[in-house]
C-alpha angles and dihedrals in degrees: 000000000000091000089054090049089051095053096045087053089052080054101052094043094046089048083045088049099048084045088051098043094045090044084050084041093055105033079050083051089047089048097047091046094051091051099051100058093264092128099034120307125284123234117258122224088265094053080056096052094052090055109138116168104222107242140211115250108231130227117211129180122226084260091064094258128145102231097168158342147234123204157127086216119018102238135140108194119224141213131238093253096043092071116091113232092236090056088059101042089050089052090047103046084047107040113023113358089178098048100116094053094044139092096228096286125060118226104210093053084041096068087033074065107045101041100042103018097044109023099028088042083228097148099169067066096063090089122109100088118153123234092259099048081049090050087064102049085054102050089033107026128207115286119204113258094166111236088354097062107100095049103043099051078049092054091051104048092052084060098042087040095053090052094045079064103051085047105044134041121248095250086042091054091049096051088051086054087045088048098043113034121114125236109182125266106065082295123129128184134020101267083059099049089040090057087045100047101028110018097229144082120283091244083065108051122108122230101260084053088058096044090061095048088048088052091057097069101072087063117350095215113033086064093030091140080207095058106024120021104175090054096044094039083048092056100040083063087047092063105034075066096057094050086052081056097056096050083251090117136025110241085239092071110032089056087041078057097039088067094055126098119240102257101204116181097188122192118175103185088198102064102023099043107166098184093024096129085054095045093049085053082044098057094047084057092040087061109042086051084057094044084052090046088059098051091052104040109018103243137114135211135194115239088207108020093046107075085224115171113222110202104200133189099246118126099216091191088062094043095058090054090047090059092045094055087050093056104041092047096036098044092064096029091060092053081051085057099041090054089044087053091043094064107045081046095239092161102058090046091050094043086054090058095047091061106037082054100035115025102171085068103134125240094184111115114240139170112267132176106242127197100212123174089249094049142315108275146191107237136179099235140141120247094249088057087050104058085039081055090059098028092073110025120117121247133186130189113203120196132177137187154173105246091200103061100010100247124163111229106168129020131178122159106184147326098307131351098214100047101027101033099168100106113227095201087081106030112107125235141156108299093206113187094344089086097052082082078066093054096041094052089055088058095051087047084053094056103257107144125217097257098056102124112227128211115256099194123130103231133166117238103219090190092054096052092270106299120181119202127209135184111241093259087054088231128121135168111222097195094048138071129207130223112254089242099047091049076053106048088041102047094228118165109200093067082040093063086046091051094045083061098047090050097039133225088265095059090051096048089052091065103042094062086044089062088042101240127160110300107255125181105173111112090223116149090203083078085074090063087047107265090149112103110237134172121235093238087063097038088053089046087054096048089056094074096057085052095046106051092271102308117129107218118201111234119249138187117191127066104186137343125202133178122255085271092054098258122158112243095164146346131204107258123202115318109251112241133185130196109236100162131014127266090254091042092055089041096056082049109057091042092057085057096044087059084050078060099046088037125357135063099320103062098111092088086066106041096038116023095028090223102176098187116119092252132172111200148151139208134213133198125184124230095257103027094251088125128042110192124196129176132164129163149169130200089280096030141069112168125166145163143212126189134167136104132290087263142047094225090065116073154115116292093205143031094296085081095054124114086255107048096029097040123020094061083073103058090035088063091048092052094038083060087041093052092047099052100076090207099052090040088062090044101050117009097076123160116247089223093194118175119269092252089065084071083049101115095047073088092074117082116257082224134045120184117214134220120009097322071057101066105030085054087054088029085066094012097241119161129228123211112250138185098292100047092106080073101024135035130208088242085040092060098048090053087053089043093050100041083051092056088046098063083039092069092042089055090053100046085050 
């Protein structure tokens, strides 16, 4: 008996030694086919060395914000110095508690892995990897090998990993980790999650923040703080406790941050960009000017491989007014259009046509995401409902700039970026009353002077297929004439058309192509009442000249781009600038619109919104009130608007779709927050401090009467009403007139 049951031990050990030689034989085989290359090469000392993480290239705006990114993975590499020690120490409790005394492998997880992940199949066992075998899975990956792949990706990143470590110092592979590792999101590396979690750099995060970040990396989503707090808020204590454990943090403490919230400030610059329609203008420049650096240098960088910083001319401080000011005036004025709609029935007119023309519209309800004024939402709506939602929706672009060297300081191209992309600075559209500054200025050029009296009389223009004029109040006066700079700072149309014929189609020309507009070649006098269709971008451009002595500056954006080192790669050299009218000429100029401020159509600055900057504008307002235009500007300072909807059809049926009541409570809310910051104010809002001969032609009467009425009225100086008098009153006028040459002499004795 004893001798069977010693034979059949002998069996069975020498069964269990055969097993275990030929398992040693063939983990040995695995290993040595792994290392030569049998299963994809593996990198030498000198791949490793060459190891560069690719990195996003920043935006930033000229107050020190970051505004954007460009990348293929959205990474911002660190330095050393710029990770906290706490940041460290919490990696390093969680993840690999032994990693400064290993290789590169750790035995005793070695053998975790190859036991229970690789024998038992367990592979929720397969953890136990050490930072620098996980190093490697980030910056390699894991390829597919069919039953063998586990083992064999284990097998080489213990290889890759050993030679990391004969290659790289221990500080230098952590901050490769640090650099590398995913955490959910499209976002990659620790400086990254701590600016979308937290909104701020690595170097400033607190213990319990990195805590949260360190507790991502065993599943990016599961303890995503953003998605799932509880679970996120439930593994940052875990490991503040670890790192109790590892003598990293005292309990104290760690009980004293257990008890905080976790205090996310999330910013996901893709999908709340607050300057998006900018930063995509600023990578198409970005890219020119590296297109330019190549060609000069020789050599090529990578827009989003490179870690470049763009340092760009926004002021983010202004664009945020600028949005505000979108939102509070559009959100109200919108519920103003949809009841206008509503009751001329315009939807069900419009959903008629929809599905006469497109029959296979939708009417199922399904969930869409919705950009509202109040949020972007996910709504249950048919398809139809959708496109109505966006057909007749307002929209405004706001841009801003410096006339004198051509920075962009604000820049908002629509409702929202990431749901409504089309950029309307640079839409065109028709430009209405804020071109007849253009026409003005010609005359000026032409030497017409201010006090030239123009002819307000509704005619019809047989040449032009008889076309009949009106002024926007629909009122002339047939025996009277008005001052050239009263038809100006009024807007009105009837002494416009006069002035079109005295000028000539060919002056006008001249200076449109000056000022680079569209090229044009019809002789139609209606240009002269803005028919054209301009973008706000070249209407802006335009106005910058008459705010800058009559120099056209070209816009610009950066200001300076260097390399992830800090490099310079380029700087912004002096703005060019073209003279497309003369100093006296942009000064008139300026002064006429400043009267359309005091008096004219934009008053309202003043009476509602008690705007008390020296300020020159101009409104427009097309025919139909599909556009609302509103510019105003000051020597260091060019700011318009532009709302309406994406189509002509839709619009206002009434003055709330004017230049005045649609437009110009944009820009009002963006000057009122200028002219309470000290520091802007002193920035933006100049004086034009323009010589008292400039106010020269206020002396001539807005009105002049013709015939005999004509000269008994100035032969006793009695004033007729005209077509303005609903807003403005003969002994109103005089009061206007008199306080101007009050501050005229004022300006003279000082």
């Amino acid at each position: 008996m004893q001798l069977k049951i010693r034979k059949l031990l002998k069996t069975i050990l020498k069964y269990i030694s055969i097993v275990t030689f030929s398992i040693i034989l063939l983990i040995g085989l695995l290993f040595l086919l792994v290392y030569v290359g049998a299963f994809g090469k593996i990198p030498d000392k000198s791949a490793l060395q060459a190891i560069s993480n690719e990195e996003a290239s920043l935006v930033y705006s000229s107050d020190s914000i970051l505004i954007g990114k460009y990348f293929a993975e959205n990474r911002t590499n660190i330095k050393w110095d710029q990770v906290p020690v706490h940041l460290k120490n919490a990696l390093i409790a969680t993840e690999d508690k032994r990693f400064f005394t290993h290789k590169g492998y750790d035995n005793r997880s070695y053998f975790r892995v190859l036991f229970k992940s690789i024998l038992l199949g367990d592979k929720s066992g397969g953890g136990g990897s050490t930072l620098t075998q996980q190093l490697v899975k980030n910056l390699y990956g894991r390829n597919d090998f069919g039953f063998l792949s586990l083992p064999v990706n284990k097998i080489k990143e213990i290889f890759i990993a050993s030679r990391f470590e004969e290659v790289y110092t221990k500080e230098e592979l952590l901050l490769l980790y640090l650099n590398s590792v995913p955490f959910g999101e499209d976002v990659y590396g620790v400086e990254s999650a701590a600016n979308r979690y937290f909104n701020k750099p690595a170097r400033n995060l607190k213990i319990e923040e990195s805590a949260v970040l360190v507790g991502m990396l065993k599943a990016n989503t599961y303890f995503n703080p953003q998605l799932n707090p509880k679970n996120s808020l439930a593994r940052r204590n875990l490991i503040l406790n670890l790192m109790v454990k590892e003598k990293y943090l005292k309990a104290k403490v760690a009980d004293s941050l257990a008890k905080l919230p976790l205090n996310l400030r999330y910013e996901n610059l893709n999908l709340n960009a607050p300057a998006g329609y900018f930063v995509y203008q600023v990578k198409k420049k970005a890219l020119e000017l590296l297109d330019s650096i190549k060609i000069n240098t020789g050599k090529e960088y990578n827009l989003e491989k490179d870690g470049l910083k763009i340092y760009t001319t926004l002021n983010m401080q202004v664009q945020e007014f600028s949005s505000k000011a979108v939102k509070n005036h559009l959100e109200p004025m919108q519920k103003l259009l949809d009841k206008e709609l509503t009751r001329r029935r315009v939807k069900e007119k419009w959903y008629s046509s929809q599905k006469q023309n497109f029959s296979n519209l939708s009417t199922q309800k399904r969930k869409v995401l919705l950009f509202e004024w109040d949020s972007i939402r996910t709504k249950d709506i048919s398809a139809i409902d959708s496109l109505w939602h966006y057909y007749k929706m307002l929209n405004a672009s706001v841009l801003i700039t410096n006339p004198k060297n051509g920075a962009v300081i604000t820049w908002i191209g629509g409702n929202n970026f990431r749901m409504l992309p089309f950029d309307m600075v640079l839409s065109h559209r028709q430009i209405a009353s804020a071109f007849k500054p253009i026409l003005y200025a010609t005359a000026l050029e032409t030497g017409i002077e201010p006090c030239l009296y123009l002819e307000n009389e509704e005619n019809t223009y047989a040449g032009y297929e008889d076309w009949e004029p009106q002024n926007a109040n629909r009122a002339s006066t047939p025996d009277s004439t008005v001052a050239f700079w009263y038809a100006l700072a009024n807007s009105m149309n009837l002494p416009t058309v006069d002035l079109y014929f005295k000028v000539g189609r060919e002056n006008l020309l001249n200076t449109c192509n000056r000022l680079n507009f569209p090229h044009f070649t019809e002789d139609a006098p209606s240009n002269a009442l803005g028919t054209l269709d301009l973008s706000l971008y070249e209407i802006i451009r335009a106005y910058s000249a008459f705010a800058n002595q009559g120099r056209m500056t070209e816009l610009v954006m950066i200001n300076k781009i260097t390399d992830s080192d800090g490099n310079t790669l380029y700087i912004r050299k002096s703005a060019q600038q073209e003279e497309v009218f003369s100093a006296e000429t942009s000064q008139m100029i300026t002064a006429i619109l400043q009267e359309t401020i005091h008096q004219g159509t934009g008053s309202k600055i003043r009476s509602r919104y008690g705007i008390q900057a020296e300020l020159a504008g101009k409104t427009g307002t097309a025919q139909n009130h599909s556009d609302a235009w509103f510019i105003a500007y000051t020597p260091d300072l060019v700011i318009g608007t532009w709302v309406g909807a994406s189509t002509p059809d839709v619009h206002f049926f009434s003055n709330n779709g004017s230049g005045s009541s649609l437009a110009l409570p944009i820009v009002a809310q963006v000057i009122k927050g200028i002219e309470k910051d000290k520091e802007l104010r002193r920035r933006y809002l100049t004086p034009f401090a323009f010589s008292g001969n400039v106010y020269s032609f206020l002396q001539c009467e807005p009105f002049k009467q013709k015939g005999v009425k004509g000269f008994f009225s100035r032969l006793f100086h009695k004033k007729e009403k005209n077509d303005n008098d609903t807003l403005n009153s003969p002994k109103k006028e005089k009061r206007k007139v008199k306080s101007f040459f009050r501050k005229l002499f004022k300006g003279k004795k000082e």
